[in-house]
C-alpha positions as CSV (number, residue, x, y, z in Angstrom):
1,X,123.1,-46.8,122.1
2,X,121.7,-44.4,119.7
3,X,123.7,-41.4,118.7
4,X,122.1,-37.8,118.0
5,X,123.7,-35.4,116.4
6,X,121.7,-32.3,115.4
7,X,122.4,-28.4,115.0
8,X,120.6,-25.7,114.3
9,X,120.2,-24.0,110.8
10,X,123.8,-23.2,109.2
11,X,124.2,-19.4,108.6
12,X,125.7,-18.3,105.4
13,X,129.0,-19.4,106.0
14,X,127.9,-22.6,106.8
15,X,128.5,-22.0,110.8
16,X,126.1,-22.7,113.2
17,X,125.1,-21.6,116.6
18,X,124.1,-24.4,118.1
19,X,125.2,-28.4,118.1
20,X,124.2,-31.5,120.2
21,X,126.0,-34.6,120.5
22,X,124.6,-37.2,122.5
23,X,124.6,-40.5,123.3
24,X,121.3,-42.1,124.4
25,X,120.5,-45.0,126.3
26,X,117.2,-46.1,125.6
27,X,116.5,-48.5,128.8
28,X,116.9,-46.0,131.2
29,X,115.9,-42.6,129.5
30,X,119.6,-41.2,129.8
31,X,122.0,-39.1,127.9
32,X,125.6,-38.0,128.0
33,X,127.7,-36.0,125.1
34,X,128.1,-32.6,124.2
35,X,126.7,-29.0,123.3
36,X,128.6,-26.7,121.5
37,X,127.0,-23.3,121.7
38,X,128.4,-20.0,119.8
39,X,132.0,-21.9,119.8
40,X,131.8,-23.2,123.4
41,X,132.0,-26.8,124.3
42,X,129.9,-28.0,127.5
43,X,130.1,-31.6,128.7
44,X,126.3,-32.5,129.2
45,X,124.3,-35.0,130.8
46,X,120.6,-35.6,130.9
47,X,117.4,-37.3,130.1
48,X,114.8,-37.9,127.9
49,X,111.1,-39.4,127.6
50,X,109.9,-41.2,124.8
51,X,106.4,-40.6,123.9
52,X,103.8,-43.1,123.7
53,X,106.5,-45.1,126.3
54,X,104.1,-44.6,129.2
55,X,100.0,-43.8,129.2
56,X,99.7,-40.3,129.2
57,X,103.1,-39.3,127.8
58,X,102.3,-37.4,124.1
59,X,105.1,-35.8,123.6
60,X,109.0,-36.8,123.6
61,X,110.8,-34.6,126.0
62,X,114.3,-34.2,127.0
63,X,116.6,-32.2,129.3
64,X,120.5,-31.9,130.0
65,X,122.8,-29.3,131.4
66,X,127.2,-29.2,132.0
67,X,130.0,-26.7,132.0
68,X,132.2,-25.5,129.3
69,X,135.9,-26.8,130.7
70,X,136.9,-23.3,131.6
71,X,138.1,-22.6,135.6
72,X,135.6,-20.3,135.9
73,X,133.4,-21.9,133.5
74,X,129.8,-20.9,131.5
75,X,127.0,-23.0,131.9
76,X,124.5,-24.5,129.6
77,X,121.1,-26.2,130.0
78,X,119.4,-27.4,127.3
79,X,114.9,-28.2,127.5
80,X,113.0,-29.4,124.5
81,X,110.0,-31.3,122.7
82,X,111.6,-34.2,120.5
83,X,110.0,-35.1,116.7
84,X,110.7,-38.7,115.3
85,X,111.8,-42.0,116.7
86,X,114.0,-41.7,119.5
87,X,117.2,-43.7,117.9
88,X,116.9,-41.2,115.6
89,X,115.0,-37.7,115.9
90,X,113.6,-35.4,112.8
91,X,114.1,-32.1,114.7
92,X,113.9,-30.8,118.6
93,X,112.5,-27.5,119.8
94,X,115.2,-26.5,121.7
95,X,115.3,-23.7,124.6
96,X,118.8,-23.3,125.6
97,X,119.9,-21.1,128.9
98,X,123.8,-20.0,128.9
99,X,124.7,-18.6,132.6
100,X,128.5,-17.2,132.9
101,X,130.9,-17.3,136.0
102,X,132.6,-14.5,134.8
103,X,130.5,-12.0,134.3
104,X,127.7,-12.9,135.9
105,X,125.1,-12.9,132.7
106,X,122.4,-15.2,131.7
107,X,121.3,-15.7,127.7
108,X,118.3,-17.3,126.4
109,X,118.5,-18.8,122.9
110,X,115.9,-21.2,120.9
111,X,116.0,-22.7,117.9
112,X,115.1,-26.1,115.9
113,X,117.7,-28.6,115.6
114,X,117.7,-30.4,112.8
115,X,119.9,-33.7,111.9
116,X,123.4,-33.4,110.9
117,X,125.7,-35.7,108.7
């Protein structure tokens, strides 16, 4: 099972806003790890879509949503367009939505992930 671990660019301090870490299983197009957005952890699952896997299918794609572990808990879903081999991707174009139970709000936030060590 490949292993992704990307985040977005590091600020100043080193922090960054944005982390995935996934597990993927190949044979089935699945994955299943964590985001951790602005501080907040949120169990995800998903999917993803290798390109060239299928006639027609350009572009490697991938989707996954979860809650933080909060009782009243934010929630995150995650879109993008993947770069590279899918064991182990160059950078994704992510689009992330962040909708809160507390408060009501929704946030939109975007940025390239890039690979982590």
């Amino acid at each position: 099972m490949p292993h992704w671990y990307l985040g977005s660019e590091p600020d100043d301090e080193g922090n960054r806003e944005l982390i995935m870490d996934v597990n993927t299983n190949d044979a089935v197009g699945t994955l299943e790890g964590s985001l951790t957005f602005q501080d907040v952890q949120y169990s995800v699952t998903g999917h993803w879509a290798a390109s060239g896997s299928s006639p027609g299918r350009n572009y490697s794609c991938l989707a996954m949503c979860g809650p933080s572990g909060a009782s009243a808990p934010e929630m995150v879903s995650l879109c993008g367009i993947m770069t590279g081999p899918g064991y182990s991707p160059e950078s994704i174009e992510a689009n992330l939505t962040r909708t809160d139970s507390t408060d009501g709000l929704q946030y939109g936030y975007s940025s390239t992930l890039k690979p982590m060590s």
